[in-house]
PDB file with one MODEL, atoms N, CA, C and O in Angstrom:
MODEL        1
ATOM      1  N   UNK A   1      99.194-152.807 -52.567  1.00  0.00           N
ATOM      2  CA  UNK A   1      98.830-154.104 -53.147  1.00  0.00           C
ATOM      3  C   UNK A   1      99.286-154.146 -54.596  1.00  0.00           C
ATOM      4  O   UNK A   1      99.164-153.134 -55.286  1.00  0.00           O
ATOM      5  N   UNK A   2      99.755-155.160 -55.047  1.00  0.00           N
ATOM      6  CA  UNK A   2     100.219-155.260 -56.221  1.00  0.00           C
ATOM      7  C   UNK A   2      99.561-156.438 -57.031  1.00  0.00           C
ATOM      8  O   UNK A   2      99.456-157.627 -56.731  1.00  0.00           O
ATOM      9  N   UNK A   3      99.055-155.590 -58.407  1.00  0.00           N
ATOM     10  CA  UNK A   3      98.264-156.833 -59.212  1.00  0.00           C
ATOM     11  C   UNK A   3      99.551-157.841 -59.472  1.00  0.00           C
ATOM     12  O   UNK A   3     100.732-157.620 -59.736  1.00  0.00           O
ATOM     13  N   UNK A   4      98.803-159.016 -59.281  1.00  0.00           N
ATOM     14  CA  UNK A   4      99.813-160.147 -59.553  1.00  0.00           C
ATOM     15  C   UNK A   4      99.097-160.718 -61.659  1.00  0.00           C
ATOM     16  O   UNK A   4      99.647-160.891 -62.747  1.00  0.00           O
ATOM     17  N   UNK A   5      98.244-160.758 -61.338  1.00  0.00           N
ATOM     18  CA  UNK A   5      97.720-160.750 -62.690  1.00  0.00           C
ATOM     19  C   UNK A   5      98.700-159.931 -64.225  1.00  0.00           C
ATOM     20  O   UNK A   5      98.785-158.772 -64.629  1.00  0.00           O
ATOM     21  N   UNK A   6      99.386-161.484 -64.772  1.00  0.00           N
ATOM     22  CA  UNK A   6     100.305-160.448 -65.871  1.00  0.00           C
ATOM     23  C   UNK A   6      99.412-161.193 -67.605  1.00  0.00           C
ATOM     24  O   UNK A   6      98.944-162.322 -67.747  1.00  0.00           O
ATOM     25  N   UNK A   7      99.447-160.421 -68.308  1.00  0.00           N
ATOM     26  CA  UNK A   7      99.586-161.262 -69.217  1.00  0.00           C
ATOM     27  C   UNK A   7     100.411-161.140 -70.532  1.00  0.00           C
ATOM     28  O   UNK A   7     101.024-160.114 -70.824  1.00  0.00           O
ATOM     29  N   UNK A   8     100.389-162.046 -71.157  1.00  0.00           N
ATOM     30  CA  UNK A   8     102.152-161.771 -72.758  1.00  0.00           C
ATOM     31  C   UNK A   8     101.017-163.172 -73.526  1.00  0.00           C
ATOM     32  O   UNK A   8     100.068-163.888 -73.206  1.00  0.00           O
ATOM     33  N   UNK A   9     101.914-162.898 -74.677  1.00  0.00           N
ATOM     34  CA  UNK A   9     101.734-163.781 -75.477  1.00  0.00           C
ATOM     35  C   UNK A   9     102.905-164.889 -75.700  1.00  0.00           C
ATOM     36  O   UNK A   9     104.021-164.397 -75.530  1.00  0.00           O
ATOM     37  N   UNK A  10     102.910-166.040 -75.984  1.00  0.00           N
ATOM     38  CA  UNK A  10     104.124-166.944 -76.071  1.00  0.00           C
ATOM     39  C   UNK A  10     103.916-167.302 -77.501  1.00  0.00           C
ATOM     40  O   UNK A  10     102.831-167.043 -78.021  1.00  0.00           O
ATOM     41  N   UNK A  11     104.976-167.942 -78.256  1.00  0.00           N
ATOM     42  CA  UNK A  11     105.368-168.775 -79.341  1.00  0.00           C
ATOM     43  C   UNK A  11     105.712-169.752 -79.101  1.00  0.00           C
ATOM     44  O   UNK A  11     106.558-170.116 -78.284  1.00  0.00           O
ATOM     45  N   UNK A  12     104.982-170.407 -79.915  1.00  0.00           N
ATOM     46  CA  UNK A  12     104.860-171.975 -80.128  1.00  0.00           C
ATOM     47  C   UNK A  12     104.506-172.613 -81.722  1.00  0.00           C
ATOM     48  O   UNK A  12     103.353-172.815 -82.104  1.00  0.00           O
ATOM     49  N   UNK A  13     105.802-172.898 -82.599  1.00  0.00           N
ATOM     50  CA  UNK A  13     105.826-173.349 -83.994  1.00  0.00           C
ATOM     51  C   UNK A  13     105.292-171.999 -84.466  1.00  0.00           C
ATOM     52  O   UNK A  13     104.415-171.861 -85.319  1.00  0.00           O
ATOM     53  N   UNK A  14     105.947-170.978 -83.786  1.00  0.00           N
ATOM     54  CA  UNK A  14     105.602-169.307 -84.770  1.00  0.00           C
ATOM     55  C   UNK A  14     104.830-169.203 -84.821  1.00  0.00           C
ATOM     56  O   UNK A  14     104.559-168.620 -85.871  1.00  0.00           O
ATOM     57  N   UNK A  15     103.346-169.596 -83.800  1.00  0.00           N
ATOM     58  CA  UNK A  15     102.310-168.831 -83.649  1.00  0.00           C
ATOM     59  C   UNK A  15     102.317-168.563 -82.214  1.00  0.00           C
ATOM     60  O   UNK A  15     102.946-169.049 -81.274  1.00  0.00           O
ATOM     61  N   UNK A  16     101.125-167.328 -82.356  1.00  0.00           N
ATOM     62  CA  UNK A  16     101.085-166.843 -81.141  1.00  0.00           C
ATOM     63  C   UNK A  16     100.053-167.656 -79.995  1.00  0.00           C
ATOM     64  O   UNK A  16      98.946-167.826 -80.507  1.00  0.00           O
ATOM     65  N   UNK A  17     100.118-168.102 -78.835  1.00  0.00           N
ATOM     66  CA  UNK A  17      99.289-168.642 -78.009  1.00  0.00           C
ATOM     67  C   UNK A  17      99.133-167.792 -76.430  1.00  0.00           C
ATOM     68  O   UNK A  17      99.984-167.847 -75.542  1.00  0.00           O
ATOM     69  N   UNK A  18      97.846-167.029 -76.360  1.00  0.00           N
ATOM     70  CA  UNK A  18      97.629-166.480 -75.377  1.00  0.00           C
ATOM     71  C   UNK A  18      97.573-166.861 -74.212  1.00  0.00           C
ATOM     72  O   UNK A  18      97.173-168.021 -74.118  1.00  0.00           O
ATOM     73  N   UNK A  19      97.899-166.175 -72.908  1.00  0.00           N
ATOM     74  CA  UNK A  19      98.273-166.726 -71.748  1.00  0.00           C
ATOM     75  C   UNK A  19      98.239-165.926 -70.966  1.00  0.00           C
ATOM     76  O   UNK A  19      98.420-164.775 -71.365  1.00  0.00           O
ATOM     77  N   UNK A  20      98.006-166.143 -69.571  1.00  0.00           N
ATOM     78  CA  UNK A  20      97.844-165.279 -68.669  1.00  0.00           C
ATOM     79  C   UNK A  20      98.380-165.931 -67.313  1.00  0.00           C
ATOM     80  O   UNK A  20      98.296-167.154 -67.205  1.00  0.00           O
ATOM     81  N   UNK A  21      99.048-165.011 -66.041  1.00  0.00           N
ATOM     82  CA  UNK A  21      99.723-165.513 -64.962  1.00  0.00           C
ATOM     83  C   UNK A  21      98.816-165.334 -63.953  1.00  0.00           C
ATOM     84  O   UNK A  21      98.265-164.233 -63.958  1.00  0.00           O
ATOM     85  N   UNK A  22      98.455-166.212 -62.961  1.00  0.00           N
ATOM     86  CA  UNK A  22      97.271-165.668 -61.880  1.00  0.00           C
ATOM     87  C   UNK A  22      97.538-166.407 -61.148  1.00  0.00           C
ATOM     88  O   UNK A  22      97.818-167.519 -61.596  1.00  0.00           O
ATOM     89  N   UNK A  23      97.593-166.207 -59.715  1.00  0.00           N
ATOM     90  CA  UNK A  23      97.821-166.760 -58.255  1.00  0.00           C
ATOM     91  C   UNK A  23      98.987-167.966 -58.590  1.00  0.00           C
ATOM     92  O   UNK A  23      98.880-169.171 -58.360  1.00  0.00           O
ATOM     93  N   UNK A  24     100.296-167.135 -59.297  1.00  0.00           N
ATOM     94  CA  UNK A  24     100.976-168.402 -59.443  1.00  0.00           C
ATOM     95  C   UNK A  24     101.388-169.348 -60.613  1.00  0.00           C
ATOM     96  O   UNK A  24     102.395-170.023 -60.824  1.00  0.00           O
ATOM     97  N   UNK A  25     100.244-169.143 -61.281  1.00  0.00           N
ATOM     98  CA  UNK A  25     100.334-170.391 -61.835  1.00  0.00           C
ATOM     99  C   UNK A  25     100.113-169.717 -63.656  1.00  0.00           C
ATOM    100  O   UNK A  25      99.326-168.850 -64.033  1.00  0.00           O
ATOM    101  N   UNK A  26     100.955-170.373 -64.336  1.00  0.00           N
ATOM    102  CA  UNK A  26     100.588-170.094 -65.993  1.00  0.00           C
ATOM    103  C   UNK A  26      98.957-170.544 -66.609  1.00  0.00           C
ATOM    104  O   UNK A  26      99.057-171.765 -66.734  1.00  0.00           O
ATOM    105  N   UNK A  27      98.083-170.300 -66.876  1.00  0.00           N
ATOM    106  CA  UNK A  27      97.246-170.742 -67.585  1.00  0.00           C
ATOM    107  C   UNK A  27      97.260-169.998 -69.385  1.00  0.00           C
ATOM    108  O   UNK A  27      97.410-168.837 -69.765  1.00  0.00           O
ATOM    109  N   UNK A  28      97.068-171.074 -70.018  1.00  0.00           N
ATOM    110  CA  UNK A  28      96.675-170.998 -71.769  1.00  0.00           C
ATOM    111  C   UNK A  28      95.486-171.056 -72.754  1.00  0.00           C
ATOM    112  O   UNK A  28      94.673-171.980 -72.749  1.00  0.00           O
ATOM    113  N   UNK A  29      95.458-170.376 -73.302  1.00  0.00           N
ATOM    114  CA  UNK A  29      94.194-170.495 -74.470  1.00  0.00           C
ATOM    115  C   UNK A  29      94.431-171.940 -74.862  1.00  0.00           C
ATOM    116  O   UNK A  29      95.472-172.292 -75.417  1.00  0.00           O
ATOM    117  N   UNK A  30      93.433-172.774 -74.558  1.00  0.00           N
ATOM    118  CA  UNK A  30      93.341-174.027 -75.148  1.00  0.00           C
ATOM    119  C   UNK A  30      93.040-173.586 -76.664  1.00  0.00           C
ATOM    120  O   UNK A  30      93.776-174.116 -77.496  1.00  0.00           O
ATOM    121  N   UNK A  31      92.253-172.865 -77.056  1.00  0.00           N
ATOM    122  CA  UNK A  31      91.873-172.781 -78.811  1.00  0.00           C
ATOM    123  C   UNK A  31      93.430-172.425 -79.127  1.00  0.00           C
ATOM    124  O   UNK A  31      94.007-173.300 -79.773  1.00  0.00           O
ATOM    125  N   UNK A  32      94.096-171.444 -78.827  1.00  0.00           N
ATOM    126  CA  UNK A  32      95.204-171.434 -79.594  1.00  0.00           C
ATOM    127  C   UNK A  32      96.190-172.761 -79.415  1.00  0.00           C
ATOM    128  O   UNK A  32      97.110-172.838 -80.230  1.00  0.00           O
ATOM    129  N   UNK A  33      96.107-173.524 -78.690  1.00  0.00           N
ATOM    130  CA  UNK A  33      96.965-174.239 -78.695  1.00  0.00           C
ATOM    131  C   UNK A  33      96.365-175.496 -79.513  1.00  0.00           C
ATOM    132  O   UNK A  33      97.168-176.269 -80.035  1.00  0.00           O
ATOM    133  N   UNK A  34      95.263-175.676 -79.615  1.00  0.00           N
ATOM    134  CA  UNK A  34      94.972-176.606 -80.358  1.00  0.00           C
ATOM    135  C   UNK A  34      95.203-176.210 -81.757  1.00  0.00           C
ATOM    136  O   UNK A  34      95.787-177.032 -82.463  1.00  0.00           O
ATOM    137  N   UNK A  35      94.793-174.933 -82.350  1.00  0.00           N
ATOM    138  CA  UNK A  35      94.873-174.593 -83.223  1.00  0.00           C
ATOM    139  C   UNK A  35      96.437-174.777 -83.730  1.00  0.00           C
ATOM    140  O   UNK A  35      96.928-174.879 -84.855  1.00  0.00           O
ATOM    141  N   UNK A  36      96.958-174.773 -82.501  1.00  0.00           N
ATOM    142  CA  UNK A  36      98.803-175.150 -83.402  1.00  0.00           C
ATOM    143  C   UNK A  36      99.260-176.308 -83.202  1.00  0.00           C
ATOM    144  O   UNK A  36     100.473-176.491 -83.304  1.00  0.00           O
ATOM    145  N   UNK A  37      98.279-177.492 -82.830  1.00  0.00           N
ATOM    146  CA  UNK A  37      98.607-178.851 -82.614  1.00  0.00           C
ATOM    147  C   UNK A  37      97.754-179.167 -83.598  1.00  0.00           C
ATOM    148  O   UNK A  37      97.084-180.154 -83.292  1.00  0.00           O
ATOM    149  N   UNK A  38      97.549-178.805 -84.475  1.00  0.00           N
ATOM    150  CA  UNK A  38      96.212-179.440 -85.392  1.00  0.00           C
ATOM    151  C   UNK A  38      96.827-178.299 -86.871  1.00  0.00           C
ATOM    152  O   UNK A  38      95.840-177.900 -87.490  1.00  0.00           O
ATOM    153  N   UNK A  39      97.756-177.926 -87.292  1.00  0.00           N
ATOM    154  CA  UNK A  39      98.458-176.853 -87.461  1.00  0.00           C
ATOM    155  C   UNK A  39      97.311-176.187 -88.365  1.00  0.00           C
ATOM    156  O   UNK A  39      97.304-176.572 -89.535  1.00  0.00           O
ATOM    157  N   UNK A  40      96.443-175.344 -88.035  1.00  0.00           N
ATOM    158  CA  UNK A  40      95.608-174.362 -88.786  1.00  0.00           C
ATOM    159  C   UNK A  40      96.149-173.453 -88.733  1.00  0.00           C
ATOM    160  O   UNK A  40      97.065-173.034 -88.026  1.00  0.00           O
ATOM    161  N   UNK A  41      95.440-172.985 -89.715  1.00  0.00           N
ATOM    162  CA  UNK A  41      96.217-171.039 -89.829  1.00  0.00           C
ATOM    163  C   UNK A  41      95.494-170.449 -89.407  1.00  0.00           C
ATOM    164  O   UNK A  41      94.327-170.810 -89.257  1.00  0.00           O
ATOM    165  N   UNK A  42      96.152-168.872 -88.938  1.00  0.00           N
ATOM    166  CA  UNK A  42      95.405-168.158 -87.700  1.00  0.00           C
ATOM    167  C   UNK A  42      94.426-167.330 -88.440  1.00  0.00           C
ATOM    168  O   UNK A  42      93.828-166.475 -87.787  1.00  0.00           O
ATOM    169  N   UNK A  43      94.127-167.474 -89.925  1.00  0.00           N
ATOM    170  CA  UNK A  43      92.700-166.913 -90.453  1.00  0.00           C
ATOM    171  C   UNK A  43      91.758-167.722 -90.359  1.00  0.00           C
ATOM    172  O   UNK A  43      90.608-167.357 -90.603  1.00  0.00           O
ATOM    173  N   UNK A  44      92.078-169.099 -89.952  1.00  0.00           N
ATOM    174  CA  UNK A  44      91.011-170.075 -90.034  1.00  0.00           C
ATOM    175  C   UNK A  44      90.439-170.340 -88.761  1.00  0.00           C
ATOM    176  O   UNK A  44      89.400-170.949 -88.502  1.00  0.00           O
ATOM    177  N   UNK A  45      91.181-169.852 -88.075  1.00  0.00           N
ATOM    178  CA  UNK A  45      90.632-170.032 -86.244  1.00  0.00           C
ATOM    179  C   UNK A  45      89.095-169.565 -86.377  1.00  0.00           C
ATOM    180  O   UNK A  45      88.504-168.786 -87.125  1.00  0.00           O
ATOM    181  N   UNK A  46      88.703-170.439 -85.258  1.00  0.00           N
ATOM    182  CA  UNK A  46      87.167-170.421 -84.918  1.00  0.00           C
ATOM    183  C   UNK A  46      87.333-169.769 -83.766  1.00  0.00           C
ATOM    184  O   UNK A  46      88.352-170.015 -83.120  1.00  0.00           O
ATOM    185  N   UNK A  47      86.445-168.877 -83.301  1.00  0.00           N
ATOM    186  CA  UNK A  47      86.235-168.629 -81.831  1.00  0.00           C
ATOM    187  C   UNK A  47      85.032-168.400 -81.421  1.00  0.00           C
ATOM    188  O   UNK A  47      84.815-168.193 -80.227  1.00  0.00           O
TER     189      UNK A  47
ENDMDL
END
């Protein structure tokens, strides 16, 4: 059996936005991505 479960980080406007692959399909950290649609800096992130 082979884990299908991968995960990496992507760039987006030179920050990093976490992500993970599962049954298929890409899913994303909504906080990081908001955080780079709203352009904060990654010391200011809330979590």
């Amino acid at each position: 059996m082979v884990d299908e479960k991968k995960s990496n980080l992507a760039l987006f406007a030179g920050q990093q936005i976490r992500k993970l692959f599962d049954a298929g399909e890409w899913w994303f950290s909504i906080i990081n991505v908001v955080d780079v649609l709203v352009e904060r800096p990654e010391e200011e992130a809330q979590y």
